[in-house]
N, C-alpha and C positions, 0 to 999 in steps of 0.2 A: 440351355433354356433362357438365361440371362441376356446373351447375345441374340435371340429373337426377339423379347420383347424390345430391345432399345432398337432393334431397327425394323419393328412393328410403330414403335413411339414416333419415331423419325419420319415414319413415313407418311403416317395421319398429322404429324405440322405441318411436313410439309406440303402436303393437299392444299391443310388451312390457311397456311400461308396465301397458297396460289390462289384461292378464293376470295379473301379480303382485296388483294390485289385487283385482281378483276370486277370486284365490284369497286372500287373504285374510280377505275379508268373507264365502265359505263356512265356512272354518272357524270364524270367529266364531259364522256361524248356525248350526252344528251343536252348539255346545256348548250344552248344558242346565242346568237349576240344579235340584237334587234337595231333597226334602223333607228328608230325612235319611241318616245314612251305610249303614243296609240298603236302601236306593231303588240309593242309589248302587255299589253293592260288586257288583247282579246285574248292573250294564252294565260297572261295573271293579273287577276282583276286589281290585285291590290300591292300590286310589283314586287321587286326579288329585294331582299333581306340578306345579309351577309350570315347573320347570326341572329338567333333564336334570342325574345326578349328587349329586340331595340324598338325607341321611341319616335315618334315621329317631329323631328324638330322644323320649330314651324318657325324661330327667328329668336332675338334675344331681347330682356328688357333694356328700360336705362342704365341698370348698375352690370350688362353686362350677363346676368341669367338666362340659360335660355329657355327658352319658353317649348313645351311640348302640347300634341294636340293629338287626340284620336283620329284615327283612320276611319272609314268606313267601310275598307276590307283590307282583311289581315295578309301580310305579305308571305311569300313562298320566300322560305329559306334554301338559301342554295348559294355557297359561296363561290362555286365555279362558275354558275351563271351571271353572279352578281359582278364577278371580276371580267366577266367580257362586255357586261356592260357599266361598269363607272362610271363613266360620261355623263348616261343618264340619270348620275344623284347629282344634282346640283346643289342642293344643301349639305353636303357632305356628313350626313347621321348615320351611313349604312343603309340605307333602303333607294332603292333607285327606283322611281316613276310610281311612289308611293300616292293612294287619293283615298 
């Protein structure tokens, strides 16, 4: 009985496994790489985010601080999206074709 359950065990990881996986490699396929930031702004109004939480930097002071500014739409997080499109952060804060 010992030896059913551990390859009862085995075999529901490894399912689970197989499931994480593939949703993974979905949302990698789903994400697109846009020609420019008006391509991109009609699918996300307030552009792609690398990570959850960042600010939108808007330049720095005289002593070198930088300065941040609210959005007026919050950005889609999505780091595989975000990595196809780079380009389009020109201020380099993690948010590309942020407004």
């Amino acid at each position: 009985m010992n030896k059913a359950v551990k390859l009862i065990m085995t075999g529901v990881l490894s399912l689970s496994l197989i499931s994480v996986t593939s949703a993974e490699s979905h949302a990698a396929t789903k994400a697109k790489a846009f020609k420019n930031c008006t391509e991109m702004q009609k699918k996300y109004k307030g552009g792609v985010s690398k990570k959850a939480g960042l600010k939108n930097r808007t330049g720095y002071d005289k002593k070198g601080k930088a300065i941040y500014k609210e959005t007026k739409y919050k950005a889609y997080v999505s780091l595989a999206a975000y990595k196809l499109n780079t380009k389009s952060d020109r201020d380099k804060d993690g948010i590309a074709c942020e407004r």
